[in-house]
DRENZA-470927 format. One line per field, with one value per residue (C-alpha): residue in three letters; x, y, z. Coordinates in steps of 0.02 Angstrom, whole numbers, plus 50000, padded with zeros to 5 digits. Example, Ala and Ser with C-alpha at 12.3 -4.5 7.8 and 13.67 -1.06 7.14 Angstrom:
<recs>
res <- (Ala / Ser)
u <- (50615 / 50684)
v <- (49775 / 49947)
w <- (50390 / 50357)
</recs>
This chain:
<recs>
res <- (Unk / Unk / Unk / Unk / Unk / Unk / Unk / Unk / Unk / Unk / Unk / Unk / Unk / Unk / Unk / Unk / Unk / Unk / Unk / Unk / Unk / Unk / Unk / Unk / Unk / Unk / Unk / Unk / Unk / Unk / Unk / Unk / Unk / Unk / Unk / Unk / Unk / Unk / Unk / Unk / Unk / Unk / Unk / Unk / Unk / Unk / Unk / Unk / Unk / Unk / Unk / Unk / Unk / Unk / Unk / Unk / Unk / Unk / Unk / Unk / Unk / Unk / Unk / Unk / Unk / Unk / Unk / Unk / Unk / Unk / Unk / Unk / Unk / Unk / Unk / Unk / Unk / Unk / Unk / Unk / Unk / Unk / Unk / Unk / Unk / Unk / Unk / Unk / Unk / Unk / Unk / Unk / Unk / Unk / Unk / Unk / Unk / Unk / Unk / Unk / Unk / Unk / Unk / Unk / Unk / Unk / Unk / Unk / Unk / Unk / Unk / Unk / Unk / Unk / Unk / Unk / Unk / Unk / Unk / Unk / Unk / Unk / Unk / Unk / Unk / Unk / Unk / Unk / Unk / Unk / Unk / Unk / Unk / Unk / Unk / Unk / Unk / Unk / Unk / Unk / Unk / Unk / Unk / Unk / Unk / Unk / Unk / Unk / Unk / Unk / Unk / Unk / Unk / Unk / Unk / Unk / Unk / Unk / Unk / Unk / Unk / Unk / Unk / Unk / Unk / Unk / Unk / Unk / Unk / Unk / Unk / Unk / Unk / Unk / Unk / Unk / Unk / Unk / Unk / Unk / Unk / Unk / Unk / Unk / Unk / Unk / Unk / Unk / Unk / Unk / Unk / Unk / Unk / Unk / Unk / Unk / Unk / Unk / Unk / Unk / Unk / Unk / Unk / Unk / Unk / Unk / Unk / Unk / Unk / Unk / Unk / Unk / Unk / Unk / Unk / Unk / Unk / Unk / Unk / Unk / Unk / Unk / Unk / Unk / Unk / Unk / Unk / Unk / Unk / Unk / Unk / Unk / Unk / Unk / Unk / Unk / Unk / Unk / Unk / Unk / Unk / Unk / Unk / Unk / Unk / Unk / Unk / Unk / Unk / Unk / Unk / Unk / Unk / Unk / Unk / Unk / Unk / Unk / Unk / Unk / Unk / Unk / Unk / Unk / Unk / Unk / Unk / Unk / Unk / Unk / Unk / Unk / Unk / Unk / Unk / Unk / Unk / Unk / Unk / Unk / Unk / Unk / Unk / Unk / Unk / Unk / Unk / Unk / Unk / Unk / Unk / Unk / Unk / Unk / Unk / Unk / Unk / Unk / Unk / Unk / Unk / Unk / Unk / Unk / Unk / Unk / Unk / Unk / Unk / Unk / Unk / Unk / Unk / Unk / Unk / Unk / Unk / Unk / Unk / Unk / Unk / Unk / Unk / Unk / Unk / Unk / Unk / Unk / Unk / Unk / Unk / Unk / Unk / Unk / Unk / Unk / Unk / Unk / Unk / Unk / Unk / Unk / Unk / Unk / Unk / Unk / Unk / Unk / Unk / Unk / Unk / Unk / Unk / Unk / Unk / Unk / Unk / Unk / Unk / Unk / Unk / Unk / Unk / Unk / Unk / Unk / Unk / Unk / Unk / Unk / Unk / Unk / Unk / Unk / Unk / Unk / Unk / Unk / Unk / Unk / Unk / Unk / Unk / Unk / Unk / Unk / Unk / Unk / Unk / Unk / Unk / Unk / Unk / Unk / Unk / Unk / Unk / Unk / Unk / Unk / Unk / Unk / Unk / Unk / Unk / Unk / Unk / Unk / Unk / Unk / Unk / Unk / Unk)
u <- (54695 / 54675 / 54597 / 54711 / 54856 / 54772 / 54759 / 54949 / 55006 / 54909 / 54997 / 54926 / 54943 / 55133 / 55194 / 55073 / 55172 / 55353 / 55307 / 55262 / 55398 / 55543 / 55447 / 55461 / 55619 / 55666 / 55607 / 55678 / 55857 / 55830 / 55729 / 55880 / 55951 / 55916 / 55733 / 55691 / 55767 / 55615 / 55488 / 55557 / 55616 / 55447 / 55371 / 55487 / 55470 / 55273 / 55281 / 55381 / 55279 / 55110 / 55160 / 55230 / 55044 / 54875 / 54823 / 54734 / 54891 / 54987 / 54951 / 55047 / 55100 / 55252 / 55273 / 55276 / 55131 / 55044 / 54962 / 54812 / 54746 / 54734 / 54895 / 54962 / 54851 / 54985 / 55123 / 55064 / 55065 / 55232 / 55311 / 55215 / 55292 / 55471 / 55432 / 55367 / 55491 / 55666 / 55692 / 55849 / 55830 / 55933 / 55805 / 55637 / 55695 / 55680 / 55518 / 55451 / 55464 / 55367 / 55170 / 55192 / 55296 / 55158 / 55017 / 55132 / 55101 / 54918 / 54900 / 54977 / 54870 / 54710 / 54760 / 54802 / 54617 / 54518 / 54642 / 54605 / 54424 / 54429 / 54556 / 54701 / 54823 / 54964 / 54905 / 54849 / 55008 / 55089 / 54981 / 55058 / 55232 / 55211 / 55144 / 55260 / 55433 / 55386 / 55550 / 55439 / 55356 / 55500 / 55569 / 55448 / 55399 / 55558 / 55688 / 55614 / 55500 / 55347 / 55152 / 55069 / 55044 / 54947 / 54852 / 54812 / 54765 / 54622 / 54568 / 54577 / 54488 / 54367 / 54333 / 54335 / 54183 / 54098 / 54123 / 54040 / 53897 / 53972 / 53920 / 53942 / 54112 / 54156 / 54107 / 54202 / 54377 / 54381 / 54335 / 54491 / 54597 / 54538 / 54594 / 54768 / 54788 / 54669 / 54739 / 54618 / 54513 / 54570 / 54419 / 54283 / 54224 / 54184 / 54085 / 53975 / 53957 / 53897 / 53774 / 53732 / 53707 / 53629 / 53529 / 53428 / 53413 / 53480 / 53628 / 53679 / 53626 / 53756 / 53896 / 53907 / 53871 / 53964 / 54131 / 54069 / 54078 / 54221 / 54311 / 54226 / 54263 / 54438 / 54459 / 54400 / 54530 / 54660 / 54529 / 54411 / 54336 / 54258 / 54327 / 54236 / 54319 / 54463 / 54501 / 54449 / 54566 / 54702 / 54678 / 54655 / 54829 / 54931 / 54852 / 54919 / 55109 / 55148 / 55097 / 55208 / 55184 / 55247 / 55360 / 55469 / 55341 / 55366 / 55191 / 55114 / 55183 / 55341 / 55356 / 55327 / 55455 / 55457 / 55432 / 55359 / 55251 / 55091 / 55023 / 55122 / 55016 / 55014 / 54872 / 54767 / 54767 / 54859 / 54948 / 54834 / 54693 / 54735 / 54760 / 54608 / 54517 / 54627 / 54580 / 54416 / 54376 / 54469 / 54348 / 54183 / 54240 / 54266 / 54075 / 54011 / 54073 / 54037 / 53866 / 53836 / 53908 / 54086 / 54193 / 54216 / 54246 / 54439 / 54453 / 54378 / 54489 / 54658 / 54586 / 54559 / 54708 / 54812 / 54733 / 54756 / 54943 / 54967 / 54852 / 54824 / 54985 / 55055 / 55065 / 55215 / 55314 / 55255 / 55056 / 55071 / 55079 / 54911 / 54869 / 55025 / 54916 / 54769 / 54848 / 54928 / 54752 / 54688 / 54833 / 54794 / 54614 / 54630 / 54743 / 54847 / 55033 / 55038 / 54961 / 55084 / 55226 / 55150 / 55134 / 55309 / 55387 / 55286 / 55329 / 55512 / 55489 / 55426 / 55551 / 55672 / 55576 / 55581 / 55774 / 55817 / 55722 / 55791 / 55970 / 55955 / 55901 / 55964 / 56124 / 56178 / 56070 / 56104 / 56281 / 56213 / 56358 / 56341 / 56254 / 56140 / 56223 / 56279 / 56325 / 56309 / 56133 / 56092 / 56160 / 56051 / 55898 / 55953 / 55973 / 55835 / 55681 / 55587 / 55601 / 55575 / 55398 / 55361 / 55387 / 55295 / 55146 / 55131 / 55127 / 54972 / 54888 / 54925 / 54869 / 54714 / 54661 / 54703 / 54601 / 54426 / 54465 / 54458 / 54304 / 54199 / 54271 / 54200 / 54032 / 53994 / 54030)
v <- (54704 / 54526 / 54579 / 54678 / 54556 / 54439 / 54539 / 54580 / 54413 / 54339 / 54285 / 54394 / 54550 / 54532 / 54491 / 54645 / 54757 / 54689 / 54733 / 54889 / 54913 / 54876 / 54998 / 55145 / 55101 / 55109 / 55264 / 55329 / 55291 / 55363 / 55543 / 55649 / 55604 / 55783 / 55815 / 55880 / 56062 / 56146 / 56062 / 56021 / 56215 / 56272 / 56166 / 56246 / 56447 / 56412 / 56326 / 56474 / 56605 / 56523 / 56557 / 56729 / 56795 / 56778 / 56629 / 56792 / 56850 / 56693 / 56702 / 56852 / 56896 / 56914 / 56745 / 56577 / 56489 / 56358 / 56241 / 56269 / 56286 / 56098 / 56035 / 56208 / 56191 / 56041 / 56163 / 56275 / 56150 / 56092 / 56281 / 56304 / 56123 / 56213 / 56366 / 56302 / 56148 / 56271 / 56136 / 56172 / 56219 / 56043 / 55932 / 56044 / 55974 / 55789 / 55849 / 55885 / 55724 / 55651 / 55679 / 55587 / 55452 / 55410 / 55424 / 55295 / 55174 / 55198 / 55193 / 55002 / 54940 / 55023 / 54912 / 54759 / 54767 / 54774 / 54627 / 54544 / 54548 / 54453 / 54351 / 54234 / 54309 / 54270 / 54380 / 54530 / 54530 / 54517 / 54679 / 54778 / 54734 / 54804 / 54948 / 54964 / 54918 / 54981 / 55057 / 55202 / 55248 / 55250 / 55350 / 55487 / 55506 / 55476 / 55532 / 55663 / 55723 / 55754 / 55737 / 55617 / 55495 / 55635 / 55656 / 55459 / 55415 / 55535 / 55472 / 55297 / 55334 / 55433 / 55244 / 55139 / 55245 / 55243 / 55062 / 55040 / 55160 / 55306 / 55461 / 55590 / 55526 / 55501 / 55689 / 55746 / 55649 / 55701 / 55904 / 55882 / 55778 / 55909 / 56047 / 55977 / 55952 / 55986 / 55814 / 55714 / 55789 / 55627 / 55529 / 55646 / 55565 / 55411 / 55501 / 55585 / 55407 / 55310 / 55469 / 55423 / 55262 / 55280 / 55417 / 55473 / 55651 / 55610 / 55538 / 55692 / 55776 / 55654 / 55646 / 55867 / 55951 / 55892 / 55900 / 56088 / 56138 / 56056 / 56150 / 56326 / 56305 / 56280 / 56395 / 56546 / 56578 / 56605 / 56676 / 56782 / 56877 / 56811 / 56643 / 56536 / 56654 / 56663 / 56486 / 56450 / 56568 / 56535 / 56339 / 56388 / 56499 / 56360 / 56228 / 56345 / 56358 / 56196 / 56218 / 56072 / 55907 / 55797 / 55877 / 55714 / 55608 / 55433 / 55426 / 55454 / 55615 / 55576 / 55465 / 55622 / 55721 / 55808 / 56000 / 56028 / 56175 / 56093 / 56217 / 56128 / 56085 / 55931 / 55909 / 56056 / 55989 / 56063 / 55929 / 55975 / 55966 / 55776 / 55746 / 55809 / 55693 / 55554 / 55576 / 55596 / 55449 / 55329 / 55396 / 55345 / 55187 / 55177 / 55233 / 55128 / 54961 / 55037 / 55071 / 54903 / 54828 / 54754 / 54869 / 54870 / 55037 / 54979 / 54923 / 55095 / 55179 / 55106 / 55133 / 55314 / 55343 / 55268 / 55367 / 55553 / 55494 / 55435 / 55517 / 55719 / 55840 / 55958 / 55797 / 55775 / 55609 / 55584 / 55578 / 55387 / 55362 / 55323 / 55207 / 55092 / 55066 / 55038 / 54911 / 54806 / 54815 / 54754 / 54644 / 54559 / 54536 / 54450 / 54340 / 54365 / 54343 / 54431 / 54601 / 54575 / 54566 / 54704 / 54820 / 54787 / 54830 / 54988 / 55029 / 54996 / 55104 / 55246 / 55224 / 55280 / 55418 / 55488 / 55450 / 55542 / 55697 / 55692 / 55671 / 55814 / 55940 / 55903 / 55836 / 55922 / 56074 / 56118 / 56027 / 55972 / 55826 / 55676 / 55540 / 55450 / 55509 / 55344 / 55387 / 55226 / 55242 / 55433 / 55429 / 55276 / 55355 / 55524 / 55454 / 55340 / 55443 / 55399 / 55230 / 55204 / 55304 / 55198 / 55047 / 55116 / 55162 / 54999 / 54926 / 55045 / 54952 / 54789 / 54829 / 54916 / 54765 / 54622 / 54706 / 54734 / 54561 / 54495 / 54634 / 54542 / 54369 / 54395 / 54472 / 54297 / 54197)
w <- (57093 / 57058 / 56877 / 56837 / 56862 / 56772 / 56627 / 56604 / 56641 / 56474 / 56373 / 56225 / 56329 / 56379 / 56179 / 56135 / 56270 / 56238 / 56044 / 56096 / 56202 / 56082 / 55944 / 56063 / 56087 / 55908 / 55898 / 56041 / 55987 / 55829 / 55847 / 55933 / 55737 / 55655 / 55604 / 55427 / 55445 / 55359 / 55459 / 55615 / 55628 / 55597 / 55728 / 55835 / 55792 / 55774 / 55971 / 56032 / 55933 / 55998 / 56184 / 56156 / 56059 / 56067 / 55979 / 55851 / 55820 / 55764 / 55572 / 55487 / 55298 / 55395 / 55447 / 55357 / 55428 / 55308 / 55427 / 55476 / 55669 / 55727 / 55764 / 55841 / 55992 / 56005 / 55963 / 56078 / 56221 / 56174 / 56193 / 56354 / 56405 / 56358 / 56453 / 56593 / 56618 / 56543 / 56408 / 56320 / 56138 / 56086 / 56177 / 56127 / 55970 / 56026 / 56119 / 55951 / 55883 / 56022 / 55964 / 55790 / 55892 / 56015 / 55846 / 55781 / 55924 / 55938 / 55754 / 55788 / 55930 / 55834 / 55681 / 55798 / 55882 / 55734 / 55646 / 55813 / 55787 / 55625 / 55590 / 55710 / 55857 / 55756 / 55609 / 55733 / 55824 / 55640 / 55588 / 55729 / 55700 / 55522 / 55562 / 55741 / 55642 / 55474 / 55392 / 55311 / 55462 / 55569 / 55458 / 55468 / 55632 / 55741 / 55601 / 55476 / 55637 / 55520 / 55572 / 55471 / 55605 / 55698 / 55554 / 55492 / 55672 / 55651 / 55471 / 55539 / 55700 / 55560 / 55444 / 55596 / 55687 / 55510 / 55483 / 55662 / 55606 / 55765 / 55643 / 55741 / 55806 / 55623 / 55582 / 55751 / 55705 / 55520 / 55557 / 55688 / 55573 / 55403 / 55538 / 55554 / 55382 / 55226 / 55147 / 55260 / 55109 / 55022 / 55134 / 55093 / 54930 / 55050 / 55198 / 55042 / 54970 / 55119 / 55138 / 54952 / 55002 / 55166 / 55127 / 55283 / 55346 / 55544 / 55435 / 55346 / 55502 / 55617 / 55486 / 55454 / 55593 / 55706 / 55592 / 55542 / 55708 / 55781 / 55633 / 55671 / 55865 / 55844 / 55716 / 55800 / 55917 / 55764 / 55657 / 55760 / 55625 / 55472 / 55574 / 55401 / 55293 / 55358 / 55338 / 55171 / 55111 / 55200 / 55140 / 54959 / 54985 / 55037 / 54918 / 54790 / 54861 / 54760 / 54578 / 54530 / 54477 / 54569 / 54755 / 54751 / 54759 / 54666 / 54577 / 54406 / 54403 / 54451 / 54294 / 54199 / 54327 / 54469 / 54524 / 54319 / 54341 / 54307 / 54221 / 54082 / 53929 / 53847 / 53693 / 53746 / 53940 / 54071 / 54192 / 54328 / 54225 / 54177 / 54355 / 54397 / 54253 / 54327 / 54493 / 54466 / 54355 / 54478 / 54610 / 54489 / 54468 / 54639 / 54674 / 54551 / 54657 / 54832 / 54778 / 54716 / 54883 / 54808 / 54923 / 55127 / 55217 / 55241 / 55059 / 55006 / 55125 / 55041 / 54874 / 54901 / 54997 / 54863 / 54720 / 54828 / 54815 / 54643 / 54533 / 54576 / 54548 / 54694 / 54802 / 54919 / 54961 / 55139 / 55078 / 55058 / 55230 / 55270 / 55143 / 55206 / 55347 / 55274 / 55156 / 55323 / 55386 / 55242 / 55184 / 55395 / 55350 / 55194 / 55247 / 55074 / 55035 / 54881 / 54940 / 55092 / 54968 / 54859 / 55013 / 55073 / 54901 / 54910 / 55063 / 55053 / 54905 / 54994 / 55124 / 55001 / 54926 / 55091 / 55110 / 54969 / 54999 / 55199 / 55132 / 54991 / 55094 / 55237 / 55214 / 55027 / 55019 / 55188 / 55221 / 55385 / 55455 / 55323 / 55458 / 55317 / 55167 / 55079 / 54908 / 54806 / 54874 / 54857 / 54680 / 54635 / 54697 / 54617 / 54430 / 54436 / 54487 / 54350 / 54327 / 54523 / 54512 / 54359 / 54474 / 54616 / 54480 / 54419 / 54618 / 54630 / 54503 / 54554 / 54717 / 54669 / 54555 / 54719 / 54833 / 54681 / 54662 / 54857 / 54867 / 54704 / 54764 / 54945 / 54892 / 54795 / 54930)
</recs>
């Protein structure tokens, strides 16, 4: 007992608690605020639906279902929480909220601990509060009631076990985070590198197979015949949903416009096409200085998380989130002002991107009661797409060329 004590009453531990405290808190005053009507209704049917069938009979050309089986064993254990406990509809909704909430906060003391291992206290404890009191992130768990926390805590639990050489924990925590959503595809490029690069056979062995499976086990119970099947095709179906450009997303293609079929052709090249030679060549160049030992895992990490968001078409708003983290990590470790001040522009950016998109649908397309709507603000935003992806463009490559620089710069030294 006398341990224990100790340990809450340093100092270090209490300011790390009350921070914690005060960004659940936040968050809890702000999620029974309506979710994102699309999403947050689907998370609701899907929880209901996954108690009421087998798990083999959830997916149906009946039934609007595009996420794939990882985060409905959550669902499911939400709806038998509702069951089981006769939560009223109103608060299920609150419930709902709850998963990407808690990612949030362990997202925060993950950051703080490997901050804390580098650099001071002060900018550990400053790492957390960015990531705990973050406009953007607030936003999208406890407001818009979306899932990207769930998913980055994976990818970052995925780099941090690679940076400490785990392998097969890396494998395991990117086949569960690829199963809740197929964007953690934006980290595969850097487990094939570091195989490149640390080529041994118990590598490849430690850093596949395990992932493979974890995705085949949980697969099988929604997918019990032709389980690998199965799921390929029902990835490559909904990574076809979107043939757009850019879904609201202020990037590249958002300079160019948003929701343009990109199919579009523009001097023989299709707009997906160009993406794809964009997205691509950003990813050599980013080989080319891993390989030759300029880049960290972490700096790597922002890099490509940053490129999945600005460079591809058919990406949505929300897909920046994990690279804000991954730029306060960074941002922490450096110990630099001006990629601090470059990632809070971008993130107050983002913040509203996703304030627009809540408000339209939410609030005009489906006349839901006006609780956000400002309309100096929304009209701004709504007139000025454009020239606010342009902006948020030309942060991505101001970023992108601070952090090669701190890479090269600490390589010499």
């Amino acid at each position: 007992m006398v341990r224990v004590k100790t340990i809450f009453l340093n100092k270090e531990n209490k300011i790390l608690i009350l921070l914690l405290l005060a960004g659940i808190t936040f968050r809890l005053l702000l999620a029974p605020l309506s979710g994102f009507q699309i999403d947050i209704n689907d998370w609701f049917a899907w929880a209901i639906r996954l108690n009421n069938l087998n798990f083999a009979q959830f997916y149906s050309k009946d039934i609007f279902t595009d996420y794939t089986p990882g985060y409905l064993y959550v669902l499911g254990l939400l709806g038998f929480l509702k069951n089981q406990l006769l939560i009223p509809d109103n608060n299920f909704y609150f419930l709902l909220k709850m998963p990407a909430i808690i990612c949030d906060l362990i997202i925060g003391i993950l950051i703080y601990q490997e901050v804390r291992k580098k650099v001071s206290l002060i900018l550990a404890l400053l790492a957390l509060s960015l990531i705990v009191f973050n406009p953007a992130i607030l936003f999208n768990s406890s407001i818009w009631g979306q899932i990207d926390s769930v998913l980055a805590l994976f990818l970052l639990i995925t780099l941090i076990a690679l940076k400490d050489n785990h392998l097969i924990l890396s494998s395991i925590m990117f086949g569960v985070a690829f199963l809740i959503k197929p964007q953690a595809i934006a980290i595969a490029p850097i487990l094939a590198i570091y195989l490149v690069h640390h080529f041994k056979l118990s590598n490849i062995i430690k850093l596949t197979i395990p992932g493979l499976l974890i995705i085949f086990v949980l697969a099988v119970p929604f997918f019990p015949n032709q389980t690998t099947i199965s799921l390929v095709q029902h990835i490559l179906n909904t990574a076809g949903e979107y043939p757009y450009t850019s879904l609201n997303a202020y990037n590249f293609w958002g300079v160019v416009g948003f929701w343009i079929p990109d199919k579009t052709i523009w001097n023989n090249l299709s707009y997906q096409t160009i993406g794809i030679i964009l997205f691509s060549s950003y990813w050599i160049i980013l080989g080319y200085f891993y390989t030759r030992k300029k880049l960290s895992i972490y700096a790597l990490a922002t890099l490509a998380f940053l490129g999945f968001f600005f460079l591809p078409t058919k990406v949505h708003e929300r897909y920046l989130y994990p690279a804000l983290i991954f730029l306060i990590l960074l941002s922490s470790l450096y110990r630099d002002r001006l990629l601090l001040v470059l990632t809070s522009l971008l993130t107050f950016l983002h913040f509203f991107n996703l304030y627009y998109v809540y408000v339209y649908f939410n609030e005009v397309y489906f006349q839901l009661p006006k609780l956000l709507y400002n309309p100096t603000v929304y009209n701004l935003l709504n007139e000025n797409s454009k020239g606010l992806s342009l902006i948020s463009f030309s942060l991505f490559i101001l970023i992108s060329i601070n952090i090669l620089k701190h890479e090269i710069a600490a390589k010499r030294s």
